[in-house]
C-alpha positions in Angstrom: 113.8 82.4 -56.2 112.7 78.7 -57.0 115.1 77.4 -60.0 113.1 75.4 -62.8 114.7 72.5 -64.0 116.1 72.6 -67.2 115.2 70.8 -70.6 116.8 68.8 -73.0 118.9 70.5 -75.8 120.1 68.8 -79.2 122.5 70.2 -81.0 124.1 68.2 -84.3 121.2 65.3 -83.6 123.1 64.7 -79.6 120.3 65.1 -77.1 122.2 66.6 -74.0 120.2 66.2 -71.2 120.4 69.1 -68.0 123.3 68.4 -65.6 125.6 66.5 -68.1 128.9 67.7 -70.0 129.2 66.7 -73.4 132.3 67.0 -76.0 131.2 67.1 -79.5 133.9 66.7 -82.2 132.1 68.2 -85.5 134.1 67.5 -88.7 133.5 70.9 -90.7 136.0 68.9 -94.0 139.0 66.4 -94.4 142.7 66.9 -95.3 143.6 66.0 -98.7 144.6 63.3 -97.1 141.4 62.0 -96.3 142.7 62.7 -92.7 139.4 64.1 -90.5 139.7 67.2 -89.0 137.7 67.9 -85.5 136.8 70.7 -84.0 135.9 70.4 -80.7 132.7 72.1 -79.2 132.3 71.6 -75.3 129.1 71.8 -73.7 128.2 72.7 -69.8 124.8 72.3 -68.6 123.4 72.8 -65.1 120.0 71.2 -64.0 118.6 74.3 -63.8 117.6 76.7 -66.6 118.9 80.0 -67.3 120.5 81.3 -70.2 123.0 79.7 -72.6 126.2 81.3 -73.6 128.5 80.8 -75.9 132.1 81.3 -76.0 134.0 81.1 -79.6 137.5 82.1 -80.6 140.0 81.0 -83.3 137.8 82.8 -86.3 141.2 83.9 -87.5 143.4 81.0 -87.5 146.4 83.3 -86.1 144.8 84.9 -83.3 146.2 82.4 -80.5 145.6 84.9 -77.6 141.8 84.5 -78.1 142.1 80.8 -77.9 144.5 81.2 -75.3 141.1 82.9 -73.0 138.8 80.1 -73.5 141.3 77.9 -73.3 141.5 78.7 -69.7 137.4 79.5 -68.8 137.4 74.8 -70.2 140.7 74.1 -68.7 139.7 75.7 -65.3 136.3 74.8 -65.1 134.7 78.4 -65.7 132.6 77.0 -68.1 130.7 74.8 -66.4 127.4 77.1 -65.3 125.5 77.4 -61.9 122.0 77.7 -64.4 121.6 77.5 -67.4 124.5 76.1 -70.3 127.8 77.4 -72.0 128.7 76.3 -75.1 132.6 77.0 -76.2 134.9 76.2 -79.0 138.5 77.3 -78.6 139.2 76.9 -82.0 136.8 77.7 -84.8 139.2 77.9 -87.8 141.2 75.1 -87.3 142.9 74.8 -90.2 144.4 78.4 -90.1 145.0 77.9 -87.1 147.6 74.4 -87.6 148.9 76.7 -90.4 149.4 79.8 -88.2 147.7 81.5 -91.0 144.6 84.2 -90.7 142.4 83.0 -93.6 140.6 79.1 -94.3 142.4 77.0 -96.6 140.0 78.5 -99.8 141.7 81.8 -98.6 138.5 83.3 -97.6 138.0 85.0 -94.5 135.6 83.3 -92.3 134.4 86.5 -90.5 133.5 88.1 -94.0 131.4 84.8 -94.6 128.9 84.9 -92.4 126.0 83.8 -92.2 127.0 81.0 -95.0 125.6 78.8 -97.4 125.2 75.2 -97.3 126.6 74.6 -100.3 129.1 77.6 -101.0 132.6 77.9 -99.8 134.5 75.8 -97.0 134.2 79.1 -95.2 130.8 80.0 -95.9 129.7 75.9 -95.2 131.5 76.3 -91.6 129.8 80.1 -91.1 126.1 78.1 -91.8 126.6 75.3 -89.6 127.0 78.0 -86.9 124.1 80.0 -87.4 122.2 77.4 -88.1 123.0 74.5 -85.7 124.3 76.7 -82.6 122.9 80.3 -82.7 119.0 79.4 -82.4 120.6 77.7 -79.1 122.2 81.0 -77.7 121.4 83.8 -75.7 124.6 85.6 -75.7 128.2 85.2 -77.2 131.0 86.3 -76.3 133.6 86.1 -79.2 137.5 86.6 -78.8 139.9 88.2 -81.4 143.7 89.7 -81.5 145.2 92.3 -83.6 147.1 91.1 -86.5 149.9 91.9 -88.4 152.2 92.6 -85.7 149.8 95.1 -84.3 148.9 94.9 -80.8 145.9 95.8 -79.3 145.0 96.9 -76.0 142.5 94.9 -74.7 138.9 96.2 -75.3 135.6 95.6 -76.3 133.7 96.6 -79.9 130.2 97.3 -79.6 128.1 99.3 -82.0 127.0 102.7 -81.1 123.5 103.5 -79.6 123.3 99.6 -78.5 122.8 100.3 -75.2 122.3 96.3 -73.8 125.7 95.8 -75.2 127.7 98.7 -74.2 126.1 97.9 -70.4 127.4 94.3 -70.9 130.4 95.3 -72.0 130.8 98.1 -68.9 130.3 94.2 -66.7 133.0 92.9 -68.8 135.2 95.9 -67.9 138.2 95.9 -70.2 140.3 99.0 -70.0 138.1 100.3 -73.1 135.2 99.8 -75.1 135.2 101.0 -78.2 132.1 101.5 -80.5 132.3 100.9 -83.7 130.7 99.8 -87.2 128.5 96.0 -87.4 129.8 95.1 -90.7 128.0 93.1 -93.2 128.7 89.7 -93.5 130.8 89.6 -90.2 129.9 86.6 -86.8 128.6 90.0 -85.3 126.8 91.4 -87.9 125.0 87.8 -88.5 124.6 87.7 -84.8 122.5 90.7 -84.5 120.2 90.1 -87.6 119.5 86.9 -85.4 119.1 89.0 -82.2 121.9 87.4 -80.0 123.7 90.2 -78.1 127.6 89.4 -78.8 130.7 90.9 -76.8 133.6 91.2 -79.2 136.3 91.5 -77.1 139.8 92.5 -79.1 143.3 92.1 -77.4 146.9 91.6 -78.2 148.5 90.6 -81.1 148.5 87.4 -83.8 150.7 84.4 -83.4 151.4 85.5 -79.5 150.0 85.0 -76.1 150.1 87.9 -73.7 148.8 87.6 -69.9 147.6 90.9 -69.3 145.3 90.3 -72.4 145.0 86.6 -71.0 143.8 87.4 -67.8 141.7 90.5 -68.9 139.7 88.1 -71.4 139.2 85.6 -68.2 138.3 87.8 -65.4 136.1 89.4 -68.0 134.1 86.6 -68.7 133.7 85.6 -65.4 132.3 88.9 -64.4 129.2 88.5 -67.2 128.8 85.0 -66.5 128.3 86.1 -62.6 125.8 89.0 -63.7 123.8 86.5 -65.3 123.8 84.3 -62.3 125.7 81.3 -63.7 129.4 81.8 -62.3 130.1 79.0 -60.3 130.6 79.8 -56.5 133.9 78.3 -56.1 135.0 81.3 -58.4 136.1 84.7 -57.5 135.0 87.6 -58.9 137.3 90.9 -58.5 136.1 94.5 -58.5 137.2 96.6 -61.1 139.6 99.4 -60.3 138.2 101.9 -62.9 135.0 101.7 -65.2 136.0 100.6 -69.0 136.7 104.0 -71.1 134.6 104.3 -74.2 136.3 105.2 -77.4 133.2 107.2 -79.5 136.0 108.8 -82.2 140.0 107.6 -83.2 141.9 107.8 -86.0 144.9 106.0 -87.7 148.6 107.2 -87.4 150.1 106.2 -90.2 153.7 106.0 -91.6 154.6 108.8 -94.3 158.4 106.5 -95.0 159.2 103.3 -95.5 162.2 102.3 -93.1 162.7 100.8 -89.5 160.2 101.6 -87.0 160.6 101.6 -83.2 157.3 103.0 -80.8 157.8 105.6 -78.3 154.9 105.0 -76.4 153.2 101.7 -75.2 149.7 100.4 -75.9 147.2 101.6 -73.2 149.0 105.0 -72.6 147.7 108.7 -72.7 149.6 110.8 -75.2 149.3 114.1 -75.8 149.0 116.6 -79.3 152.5 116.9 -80.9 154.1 114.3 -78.2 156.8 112.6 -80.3 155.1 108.8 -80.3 158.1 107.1 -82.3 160.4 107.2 -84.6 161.7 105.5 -88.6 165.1 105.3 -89.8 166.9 103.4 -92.5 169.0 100.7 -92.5 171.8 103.1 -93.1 171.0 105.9 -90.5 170.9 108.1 -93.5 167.2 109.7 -92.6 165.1 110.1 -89.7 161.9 110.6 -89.3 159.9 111.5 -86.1 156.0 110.6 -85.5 153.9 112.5 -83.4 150.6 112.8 -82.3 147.8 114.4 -84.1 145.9 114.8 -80.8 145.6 114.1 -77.4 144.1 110.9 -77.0 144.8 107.0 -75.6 147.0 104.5 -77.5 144.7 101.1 -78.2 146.7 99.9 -81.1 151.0 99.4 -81.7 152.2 98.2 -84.9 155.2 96.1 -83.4 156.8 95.5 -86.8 160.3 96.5 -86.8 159.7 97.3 -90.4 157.2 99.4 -92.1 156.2 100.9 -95.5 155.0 104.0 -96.3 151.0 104.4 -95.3 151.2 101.4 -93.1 149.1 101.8 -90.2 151.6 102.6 -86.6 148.8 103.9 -84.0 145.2 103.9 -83.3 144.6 106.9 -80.8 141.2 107.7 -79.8 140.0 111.6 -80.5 136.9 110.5 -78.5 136.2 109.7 -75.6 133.6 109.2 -72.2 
């Protein structure tokens, strides 16, 4: 097939011409201190045209194994498209992010902003200058997210139910599981949608730590949808997947009913079965013990690693679902 050569883009008033790389540094606020603070947005573009994707991680400021995945598609090179042109930034929410912190410094959440006002929040101004100055540019996104509070996820991807494009992409992605749940309002997904741009939210690990299993499952991921759409670069392998993704249609919470010391039984990713004993709570004084168990059978997506827990606190997200 005869490629067409591409056109010129312009994204924050920078014409990018095909063929070129481009770093833009877009100052979303300053420091108290006057200080500037960049966030850096890298742009690929081949010659030829073909659809533009964009990568985007860092929405929570804590979630480093997200940033830790497109960290690696700049650093070696994925990014950088046989047709068409990637857009990626690593780090989104910068300032929770040098604070190790979820939420912007206004203590909003920036994935409960969207899509934004020009003159609302420092949240809801970052959330507009997305959908506005880089979603009318994109074709598909592919946005990366970790568990949080010490609860680790197994790697998967959320798609909504009945979306059919999506849950296909997300079979090309092939994480271990795909799991369909709720677009809610005012979320990067949600927005996303209204705006028709199909978006893979992949899920994996847990806040404030990097994990290579989730790593390398967020990397080889994205280079198997970037090769479906015909812009993987050659020099880069893709690998077959072992076993098609499992999708999660039903789960439920496991929560605690004590507050104490917790320790899992069971590992993220692993089959249990209905009344299998899943892990245990004690006190600091070995004075009670209590045993959890399964409600059904069902796979293990989500751990809480905390070593301590309060009563109702969520322990285990086990699917009751599943094809």
């Amino acid at each position: 097939m005869k490629k067409t050569k591409a056109k010129d883009i312009v994204l924050f008033k920078e014409v990018i011409p095909p063929g070129s790389s481009k770093e833009l540094n877009l100052s979303f606020a300053k420091l108290h201190t006057n200080t500037p603070i960049d966030v850096p947005i890298f742009v690929e573009r081949s010659l030829y045209e073909g659809p533009t994707v964009l990568f985007t991680a860092g929405i929570h400021g804590d979630e480093v194994n997200g940033i830790e995945i497109v960290r690696q598609l700049v650093s070696k090179g994925i990014n950088k498209p046989k047709i068409g042109t990637t857009i990626t930034i690593p780090i989104i929410n910068i300032f929770g992010f040098l604070q190790k912190v979820r939420e912007f410094p206004d203590g909003r959440d920036l994935n409960r902003s969207f899509p934004g006002s020009k003159s609302g929040s420092l949240a809801a101004r970052v959330a507009h200058k997305l959908m506005n100055h880089i979603i009318p540019h994109v074709d598909y996104c592919l946005d990366f997210h970790t568990g949080g509070s010490s609860r680790f996820n197994a790697p998967h991807i959320r798609v909504e139910k009945g979306d059919e494009e999506l849950i296909k992409l997300a079979g090309i992605f092939n994480a271990p599981f795909i799991l369909q749940s709720k677009n809610l309002k005012k979320t990067f997904r949600y927005a996303c949608s209204k705006k028709g741009v199909p978006m893979l939210l992949f899920e994996g690990g847990k806040s404030n730590s990097i994990d290579n299993v989730v790593s390398n499952t967020g990397v080889n991921g994205s280079k198997r949808v970037l090769h479906h759409l015909g812009m993987l670069n050659s020099k880069f392998k893709v690998s077959s997947p072992k076993n098609n993704s499992l999708i999660i249609t039903h789960s439920i919470w496991v929560r605690a009913h004590a507050s104490g010391m917790f320790k899992p039984a069971v590992k993220v990713g692993s089959h249990v079965k209905q009344g299998e004993v899943i892990g245990h709570i004690t006190d600091p004084y070995g004075k009670i013990h209590y045993w959890i168990k399964s409600t059904n059978n069902g796979y293990v997506f989500n751990v809480n690693e905390s070593p301590l827990v309060y009563q109702g606190d969520a322990l285990f997200h086990i699917s009751t679902g599943v094809t």
